[in-house]
Each structure stands twice: as C-alpha cells, then as structure tokens.
C-alpha positions as CSV (number, residue, x, y, z in Angstrom):
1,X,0.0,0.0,0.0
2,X,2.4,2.4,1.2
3,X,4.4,2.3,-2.4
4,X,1.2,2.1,-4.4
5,X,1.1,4.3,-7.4
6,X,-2.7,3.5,-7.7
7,X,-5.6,3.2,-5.2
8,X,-5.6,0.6,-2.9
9,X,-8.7,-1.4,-1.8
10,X,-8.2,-3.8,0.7
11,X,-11.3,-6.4,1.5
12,X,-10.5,-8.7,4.6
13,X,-13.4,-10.6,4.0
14,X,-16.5,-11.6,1.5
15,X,-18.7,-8.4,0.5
16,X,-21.0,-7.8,-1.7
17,X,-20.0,-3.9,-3.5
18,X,-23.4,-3.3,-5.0
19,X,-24.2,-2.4,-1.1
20,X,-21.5,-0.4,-1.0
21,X,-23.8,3.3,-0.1
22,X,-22.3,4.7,2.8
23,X,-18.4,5.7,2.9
24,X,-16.6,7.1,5.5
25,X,-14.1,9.7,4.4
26,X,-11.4,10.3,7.6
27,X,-9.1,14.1,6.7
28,X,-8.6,17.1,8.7
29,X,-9.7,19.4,5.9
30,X,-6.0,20.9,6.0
31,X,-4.0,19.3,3.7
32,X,-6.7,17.9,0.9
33,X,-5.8,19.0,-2.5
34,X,-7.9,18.8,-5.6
35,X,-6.5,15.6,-6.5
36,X,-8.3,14.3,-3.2
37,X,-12.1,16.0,-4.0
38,X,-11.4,14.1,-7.4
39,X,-10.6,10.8,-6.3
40,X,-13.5,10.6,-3.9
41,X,-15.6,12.1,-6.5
42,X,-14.7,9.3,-8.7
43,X,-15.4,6.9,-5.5
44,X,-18.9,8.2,-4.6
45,X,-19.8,8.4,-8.6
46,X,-19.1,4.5,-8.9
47,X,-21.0,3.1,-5.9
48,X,-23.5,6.0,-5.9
49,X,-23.2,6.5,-2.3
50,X,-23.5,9.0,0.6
51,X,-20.0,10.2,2.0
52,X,-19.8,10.8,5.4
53,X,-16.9,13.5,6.0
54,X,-15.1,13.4,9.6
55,X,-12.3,14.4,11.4
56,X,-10.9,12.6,14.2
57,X,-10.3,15.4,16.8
58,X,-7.8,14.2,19.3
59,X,-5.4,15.8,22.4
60,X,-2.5,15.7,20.8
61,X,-4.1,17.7,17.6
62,X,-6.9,19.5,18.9
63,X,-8.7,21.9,16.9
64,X,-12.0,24.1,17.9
65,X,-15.7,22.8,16.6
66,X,-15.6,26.1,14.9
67,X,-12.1,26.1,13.0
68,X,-12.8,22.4,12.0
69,X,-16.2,23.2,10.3
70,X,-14.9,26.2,8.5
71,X,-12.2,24.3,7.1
72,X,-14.7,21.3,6.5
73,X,-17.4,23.9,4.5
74,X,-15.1,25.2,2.7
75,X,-13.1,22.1,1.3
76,X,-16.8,21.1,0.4
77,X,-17.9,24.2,-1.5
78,X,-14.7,24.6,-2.8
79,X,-14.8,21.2,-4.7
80,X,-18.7,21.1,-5.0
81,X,-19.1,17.9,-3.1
82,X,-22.3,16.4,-2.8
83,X,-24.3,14.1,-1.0
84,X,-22.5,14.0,2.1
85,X,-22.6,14.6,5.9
86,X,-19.5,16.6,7.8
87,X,-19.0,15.0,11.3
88,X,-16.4,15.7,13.9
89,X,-15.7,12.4,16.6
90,X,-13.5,12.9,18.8
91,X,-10.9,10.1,20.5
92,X,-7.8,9.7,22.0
93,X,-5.9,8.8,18.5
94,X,-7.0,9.0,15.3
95,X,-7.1,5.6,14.2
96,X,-9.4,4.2,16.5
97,X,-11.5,7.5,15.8
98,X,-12.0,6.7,12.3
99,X,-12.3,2.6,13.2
100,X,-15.2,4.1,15.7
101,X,-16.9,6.0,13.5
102,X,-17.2,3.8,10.8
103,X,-18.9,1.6,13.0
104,X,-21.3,4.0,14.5
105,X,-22.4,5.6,11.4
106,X,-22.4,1.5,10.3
107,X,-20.0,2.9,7.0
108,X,-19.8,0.1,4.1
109,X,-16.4,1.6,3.1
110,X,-13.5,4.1,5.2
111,X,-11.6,5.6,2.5
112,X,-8.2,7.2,3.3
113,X,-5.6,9.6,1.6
114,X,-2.1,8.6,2.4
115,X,1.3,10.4,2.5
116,X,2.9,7.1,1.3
117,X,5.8,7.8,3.5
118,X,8.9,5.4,3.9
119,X,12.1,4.7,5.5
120,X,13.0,7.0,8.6
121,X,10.0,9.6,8.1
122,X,7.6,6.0,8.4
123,X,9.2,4.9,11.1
124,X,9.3,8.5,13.3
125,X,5.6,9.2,12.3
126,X,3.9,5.6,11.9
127,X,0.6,5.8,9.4
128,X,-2.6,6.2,10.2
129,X,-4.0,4.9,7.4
130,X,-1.8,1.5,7.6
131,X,-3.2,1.1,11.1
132,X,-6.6,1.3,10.1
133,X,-6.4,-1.2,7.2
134,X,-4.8,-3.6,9.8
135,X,-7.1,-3.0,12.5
136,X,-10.5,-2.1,10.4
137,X,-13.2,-4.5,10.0
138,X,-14.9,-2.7,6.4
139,X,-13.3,-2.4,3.3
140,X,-10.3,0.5,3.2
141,X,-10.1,2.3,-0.1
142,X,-6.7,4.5,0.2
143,X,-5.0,6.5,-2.3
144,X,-1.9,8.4,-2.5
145,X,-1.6,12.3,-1.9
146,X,0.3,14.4,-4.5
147,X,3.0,16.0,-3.4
C-alpha cells in the first residue's frame, strides 16, 4: 500500500460492492488538495453513495468545533461535493476515531488519503492509514496524496 502508485482497496473478507452506499471519508480538511475532491468524487460516482466526511479530533491535535467546520465547508464548496454529511468524533488517536466512526455511522467503506511515507520519516511518524487497514473490520479504499 504504502508504495502504491494506484488506489488501494483492501477487502478482509466476503462483500458484496453493489451495497457499498455509505463511505466514510477520515481528513482534517487541511491538507486535501484537488486531487483528493477528485478521487472521492470518482469513488462516490461508482457506488452511488453517501460520504460521510469526519475528522478525528484528538489531544494531541486538537482543533476548535468552529475552525474544524470552516475548514470542513469550505473544502466542500470549494470542490462542489455532494451528497454528504461533515462529522467531527473525537478520541484519544485517530485511528481508532475513524475505526469508531465507521462503525457508528455503520460505513460500508472508510476511504483514506495517504502520504505514502517510507524509511526514517515511516518509522518516526507511523501511518494512520496502515493502522486502520490492519485493524479495520470494512473495506479500506486509500489513495496516495500528490505532493
């Protein structure tokens, strides 16, 4: 995953994608480029479904309610997303906040953008999204962010 060129969907067990309507989309609204609105575009268009937009608000990276939302309506209006909720859950680290959520809002799919980090930077700053795809029940769609 981490040296994928292409988006990665990882399936841990039998599914059926037709009843794929409900993804989870896990950012903090900061660092999402273009690139990202397209890909999830793309991703909603094929399974027709409703994205649910959160972000994991946790101690170590605590934002306000209020800066989160702004950043959240305006990556939304700014890329004319549609269809979608904008949530804020909060927990202790953010890969159990997004493993959470998925299972509350009973997601059929989490999809990720990853840094695709290697070497000494993986290893001093871990990945979130690897930790999710190993610990995550649902399907994991991640793609790579340009840089």
């Amino acid at each position: 995953m981490r040296h994928a060129k292409c988006p990665v969907l990882t399936v841990k067990s039998k599914i059926d994608i037709a009843n794929i309507k409900n993804i989870v989309f896990a950012t903090n609204f900061k660092e999402e480029d273009s690139h990202v609105a397209d890909e999830l575009k793309k991703l909603q268009e094929v399974f027709r479904a409703k994205l649910h937009l959160v972000c994991v608000n946790t101690p170590t990276n605590f934002e306000t309610n209020r800066k989160i939302m702004a950043n959240a309506e305006k990556f939304v209006k700014e890329n004319e997303i549609t269809d979608y909720t904008l949530n804020i859950y909060c927990d202790k680290v953010e890969e159990d906040g997004i493993i959470f959520f998925a299972q509350d809002t009973k997601a059929d799919l989490i999809a990720l953008a990853t840094h695709g980090r290697s070497g000494l930077l993986h290893l001093l700053s871990g990945s979130i999204a690897e930790d999710v795809v190993n610990h995550a029940k649902r399907p994991v769609w991640t793609f790579r962010l340009k840089h």
